[in-house]
C-alpha positions as CSV (number, residue, x, y, z in Angstrom):
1,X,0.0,0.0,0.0
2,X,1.5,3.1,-0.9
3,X,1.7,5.7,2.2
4,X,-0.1,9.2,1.9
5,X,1.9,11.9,2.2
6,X,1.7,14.7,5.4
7,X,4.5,17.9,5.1
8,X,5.9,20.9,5.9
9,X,6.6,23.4,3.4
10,X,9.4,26.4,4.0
11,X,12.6,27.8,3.0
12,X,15.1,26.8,4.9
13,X,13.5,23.7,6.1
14,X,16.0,21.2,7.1
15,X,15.9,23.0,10.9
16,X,12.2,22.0,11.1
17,X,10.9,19.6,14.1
18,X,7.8,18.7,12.3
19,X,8.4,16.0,10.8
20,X,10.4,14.2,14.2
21,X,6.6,15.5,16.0
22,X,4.6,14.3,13.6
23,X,5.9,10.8,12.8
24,X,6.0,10.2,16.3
25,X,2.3,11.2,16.5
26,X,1.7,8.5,13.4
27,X,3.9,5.6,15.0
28,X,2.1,5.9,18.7
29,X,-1.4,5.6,17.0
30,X,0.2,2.6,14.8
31,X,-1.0,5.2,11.7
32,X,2.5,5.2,10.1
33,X,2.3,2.7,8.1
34,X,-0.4,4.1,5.9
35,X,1.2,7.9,6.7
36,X,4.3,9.7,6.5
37,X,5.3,13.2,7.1
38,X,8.3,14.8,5.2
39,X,9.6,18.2,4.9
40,X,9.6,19.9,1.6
41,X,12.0,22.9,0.8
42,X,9.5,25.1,-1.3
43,X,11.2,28.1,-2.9
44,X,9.1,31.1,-3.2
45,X,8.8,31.1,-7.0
46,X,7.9,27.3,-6.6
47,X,5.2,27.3,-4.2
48,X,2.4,27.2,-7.0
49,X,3.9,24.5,-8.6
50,X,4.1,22.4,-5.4
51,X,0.9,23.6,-4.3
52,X,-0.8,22.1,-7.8
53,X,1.3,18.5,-6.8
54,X,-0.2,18.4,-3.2
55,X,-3.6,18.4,-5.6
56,X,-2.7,16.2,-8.1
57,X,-0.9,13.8,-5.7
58,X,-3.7,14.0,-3.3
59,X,-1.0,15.0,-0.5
60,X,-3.5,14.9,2.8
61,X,-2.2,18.1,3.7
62,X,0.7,19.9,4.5
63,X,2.1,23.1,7.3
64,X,3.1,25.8,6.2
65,X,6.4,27.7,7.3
66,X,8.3,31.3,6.6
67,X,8.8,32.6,4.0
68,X,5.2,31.0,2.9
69,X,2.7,31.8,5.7
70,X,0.9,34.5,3.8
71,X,1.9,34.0,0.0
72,X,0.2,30.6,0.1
73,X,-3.6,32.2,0.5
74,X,-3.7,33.2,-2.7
75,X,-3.2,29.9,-3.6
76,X,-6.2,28.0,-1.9
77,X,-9.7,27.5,-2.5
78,X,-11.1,28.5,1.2
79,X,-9.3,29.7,4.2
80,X,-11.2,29.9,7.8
81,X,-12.5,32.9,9.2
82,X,-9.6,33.0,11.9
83,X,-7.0,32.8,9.2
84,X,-8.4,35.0,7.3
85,X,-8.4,38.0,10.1
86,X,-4.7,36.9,11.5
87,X,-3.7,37.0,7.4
88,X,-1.5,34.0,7.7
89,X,-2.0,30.0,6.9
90,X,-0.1,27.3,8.8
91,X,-1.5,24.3,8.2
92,X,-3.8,23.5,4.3
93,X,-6.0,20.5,3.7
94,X,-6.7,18.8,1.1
95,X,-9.8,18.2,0.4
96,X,-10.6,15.9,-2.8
97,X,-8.3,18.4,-4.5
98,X,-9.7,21.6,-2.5
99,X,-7.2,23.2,-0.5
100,X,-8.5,24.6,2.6
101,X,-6.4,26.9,5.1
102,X,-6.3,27.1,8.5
103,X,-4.4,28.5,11.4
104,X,-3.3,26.9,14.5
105,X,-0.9,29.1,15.4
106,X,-3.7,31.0,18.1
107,X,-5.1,28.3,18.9
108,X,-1.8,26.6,19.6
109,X,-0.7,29.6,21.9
110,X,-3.8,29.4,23.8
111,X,-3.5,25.8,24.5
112,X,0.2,26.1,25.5
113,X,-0.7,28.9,28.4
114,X,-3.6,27.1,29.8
115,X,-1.5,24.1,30.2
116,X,1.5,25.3,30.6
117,X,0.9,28.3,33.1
118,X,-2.4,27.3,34.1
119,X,-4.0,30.8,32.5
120,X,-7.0,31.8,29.8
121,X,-6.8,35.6,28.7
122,X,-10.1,36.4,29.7
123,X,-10.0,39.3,32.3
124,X,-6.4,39.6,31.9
125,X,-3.9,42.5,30.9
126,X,-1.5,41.5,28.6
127,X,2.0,43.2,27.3
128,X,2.4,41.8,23.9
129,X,6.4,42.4,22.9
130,X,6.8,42.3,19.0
131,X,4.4,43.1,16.2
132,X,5.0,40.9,13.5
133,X,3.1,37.8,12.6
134,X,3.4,35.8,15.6
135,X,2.8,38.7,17.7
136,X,-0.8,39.1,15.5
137,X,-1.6,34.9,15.8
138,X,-1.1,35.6,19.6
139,X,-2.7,39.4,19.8
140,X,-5.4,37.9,18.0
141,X,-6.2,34.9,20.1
142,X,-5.8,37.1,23.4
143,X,-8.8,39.9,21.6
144,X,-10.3,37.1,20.8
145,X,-10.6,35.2,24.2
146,X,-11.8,38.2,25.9
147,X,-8.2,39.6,27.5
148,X,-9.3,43.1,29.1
149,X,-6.3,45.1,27.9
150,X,-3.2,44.5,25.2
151,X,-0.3,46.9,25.3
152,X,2.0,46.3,22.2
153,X,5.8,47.4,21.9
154,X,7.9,46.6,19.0
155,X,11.1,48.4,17.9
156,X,9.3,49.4,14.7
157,X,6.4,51.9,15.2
158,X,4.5,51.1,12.3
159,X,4.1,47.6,12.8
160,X,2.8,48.9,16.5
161,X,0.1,50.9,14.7
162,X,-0.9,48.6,12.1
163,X,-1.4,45.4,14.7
164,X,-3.1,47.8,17.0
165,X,-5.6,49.4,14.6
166,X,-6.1,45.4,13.1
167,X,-6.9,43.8,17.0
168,X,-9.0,46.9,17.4
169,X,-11.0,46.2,14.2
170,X,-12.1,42.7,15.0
171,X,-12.8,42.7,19.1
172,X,-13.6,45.1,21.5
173,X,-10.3,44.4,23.4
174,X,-8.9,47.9,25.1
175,X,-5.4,48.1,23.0
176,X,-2.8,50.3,23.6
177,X,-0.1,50.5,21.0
178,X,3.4,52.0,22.5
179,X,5.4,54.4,20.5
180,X,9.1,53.1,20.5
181,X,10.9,55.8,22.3
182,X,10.1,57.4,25.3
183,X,7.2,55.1,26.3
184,X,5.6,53.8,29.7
185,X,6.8,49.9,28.7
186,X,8.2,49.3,32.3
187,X,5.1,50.4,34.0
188,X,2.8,48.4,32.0
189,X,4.7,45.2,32.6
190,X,4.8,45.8,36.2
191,X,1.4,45.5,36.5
192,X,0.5,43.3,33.4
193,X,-0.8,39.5,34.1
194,X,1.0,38.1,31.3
195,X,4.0,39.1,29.3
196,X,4.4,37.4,26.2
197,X,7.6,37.8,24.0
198,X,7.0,37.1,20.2
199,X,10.6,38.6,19.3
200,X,13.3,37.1,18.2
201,X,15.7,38.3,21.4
202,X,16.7,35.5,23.0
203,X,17.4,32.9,20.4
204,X,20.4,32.6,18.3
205,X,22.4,34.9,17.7
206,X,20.8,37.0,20.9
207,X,20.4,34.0,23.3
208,X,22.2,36.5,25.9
209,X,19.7,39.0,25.5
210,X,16.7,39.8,26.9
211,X,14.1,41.5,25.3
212,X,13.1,43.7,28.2
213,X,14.3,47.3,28.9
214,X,16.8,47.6,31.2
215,X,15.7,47.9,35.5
216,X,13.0,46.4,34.4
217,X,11.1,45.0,37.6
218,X,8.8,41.7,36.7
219,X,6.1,41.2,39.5
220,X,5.9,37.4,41.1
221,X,2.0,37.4,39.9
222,X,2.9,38.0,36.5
223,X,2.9,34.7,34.2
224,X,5.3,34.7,31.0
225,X,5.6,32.9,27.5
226,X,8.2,33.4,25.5
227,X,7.7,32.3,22.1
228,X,11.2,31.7,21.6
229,X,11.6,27.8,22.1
230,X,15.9,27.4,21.4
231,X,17.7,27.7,23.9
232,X,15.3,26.0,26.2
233,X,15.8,28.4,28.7
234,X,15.9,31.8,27.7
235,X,17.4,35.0,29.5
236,X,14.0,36.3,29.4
237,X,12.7,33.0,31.7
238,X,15.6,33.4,33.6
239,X,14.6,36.4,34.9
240,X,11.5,35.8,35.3
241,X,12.4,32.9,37.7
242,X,14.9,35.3,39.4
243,X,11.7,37.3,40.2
244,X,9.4,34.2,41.5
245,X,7.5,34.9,38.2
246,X,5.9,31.6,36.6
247,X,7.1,31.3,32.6
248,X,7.4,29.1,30.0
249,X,9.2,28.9,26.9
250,X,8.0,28.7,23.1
251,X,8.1,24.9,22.6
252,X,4.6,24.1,23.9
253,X,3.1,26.4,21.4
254,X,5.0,24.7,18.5
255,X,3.5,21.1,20.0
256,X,0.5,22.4,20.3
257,X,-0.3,24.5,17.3
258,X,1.4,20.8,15.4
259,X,-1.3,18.7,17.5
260,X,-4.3,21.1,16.2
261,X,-3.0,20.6,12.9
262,X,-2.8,17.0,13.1
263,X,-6.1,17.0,13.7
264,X,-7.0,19.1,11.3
265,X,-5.1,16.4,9.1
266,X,-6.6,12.9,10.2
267,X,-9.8,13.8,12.2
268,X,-7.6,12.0,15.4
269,X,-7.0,13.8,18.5
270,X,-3.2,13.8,18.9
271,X,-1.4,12.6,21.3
272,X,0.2,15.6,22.4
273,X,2.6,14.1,24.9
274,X,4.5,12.1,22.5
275,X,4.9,14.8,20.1
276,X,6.0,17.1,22.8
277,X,9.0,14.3,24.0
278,X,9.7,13.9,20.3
279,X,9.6,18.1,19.4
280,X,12.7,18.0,22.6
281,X,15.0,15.0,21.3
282,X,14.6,16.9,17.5
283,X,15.7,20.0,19.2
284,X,18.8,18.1,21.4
């Protein structure tokens, strides 16, 4: 019986834990014999092409990584209504030939803090650090899931405004978008709930840094994810700890957004465990 093919999709690719977290998902539910996932490295001028072989080879489905996250929607046939208002596609299904998009990105997040730190975002003040498309999955899911307040700080003051006004748009979210200089960031975090980074200071080649302002003071009651999942633990979680602050690093939001899109892929609730064990040995 020939296998049907699961992938990832992204340029670079060969750094990708998908296929270790997925295969392992396939092999515990004795599914990988009739499934495998590979990577594909898909260069931008390609990703047409491939996406027209994931059709004709009736590929189940496949994620979606940078550089392709937003590129690929003109490609599809339908894309969900949460895709469609974060602007980015992670995970595409095939569907008898019609390609479907999806998200899980959000979703992922939002599974990683209520497991992870015990949290939902309703009632909850967050500081968002970073603007770009994480930062909007995450802002997103926060408005979304009824967080009271969302302060946003990135380096660059447009992408600020622009994921400000977009939150604003869709939810009814209070959202306060910081200029970059001269700006009241250390008060907001000392009194935010959670402080999520979705920068990349902290991984390579910044694994010394921290993406918070200097004498910044992190309260004990404050709970923080930092999206950045290599090294395992960053300066930013360092800190935190320093300060009796609960945090968690990036790698349960990779599991977890990769469990939603397994689903999304076989109908099976994943076992989220295994990919999690398998997502650390691909990353050690």
């Amino acid at each position: 019986m020939k296998k049907k093919i699961l992938g990832v999709i992204g340029d670079p690719i060969a750094h990708s834990i998908s296929p270790a977290m997925h295969n392992a998902a396939l092999k515990a539910l004795n599914m990988d014999q009739e499934m495998e996932y590979k990577a594909f490295h898909v260069k931008p001028k390609n990703l047409g092409k491939f996406l027209q072989e994931v059709r004709e080879k009736g590929y189940l489905g496949i994620n979606v990584t940078i550089p392709h996250k937003v590129t690929v929607m003109e490609h599809l046939d339908e894309i969900t209504q949460y895709a469609k208002i974060v602007g980015a596609v992670n995970t595409v299904k095939n569907e008898d030939g019609k390609l479907i998009g999806y998200n899980t990105d959000g979703p992922g997040f939002l599974e990683a803090i209520k497991n992870k730190l015990g949290i939902t975002p309703e009632g909850k003040k967050v500081v968002l650090l970073g603007a770009g498309g994480a930062a909007k999955a995450v802002g997103m899911i926060l408005a979304e899931n009824k967080a009271t307040q969302i302060v946003i700080y990135d380096v660059d003051e447009t992408k600020t405004i622009h994921l400000t006004e977009q939150i604003t748009s869709n939810f009814e979210t209070k959202v306060i978008g910081l200029p970059s200089k001269n700006n009241d960031l250390n008060e907001y975090i000392a009194d935010c709930d959670l402080l999520v980074n979705a920068t990349p200071i902290g991984m390579h080649p910044k694994e010394n840094m921290s993406p918070l302002p200097p004498n910044t003071i992190i309260n004990p009651h404050t709970y923080i994810y930092d999206l950045v999942y290599n090294p395992a633990e960053t300066q930013l979680a360092k800190q935190a700890k320093a300060s009796g602050a609960k945090a968690t690093t990036g790698l349960s939001m990779l599991v977890y957004q990769g469990a939603l899109a397994f689903t999304v892929f076989t109908g099976i609730n994943a076992p989220v465990e295994v990919m999690e064990k398998a997502a650390q040995k691909a990353l050690h």
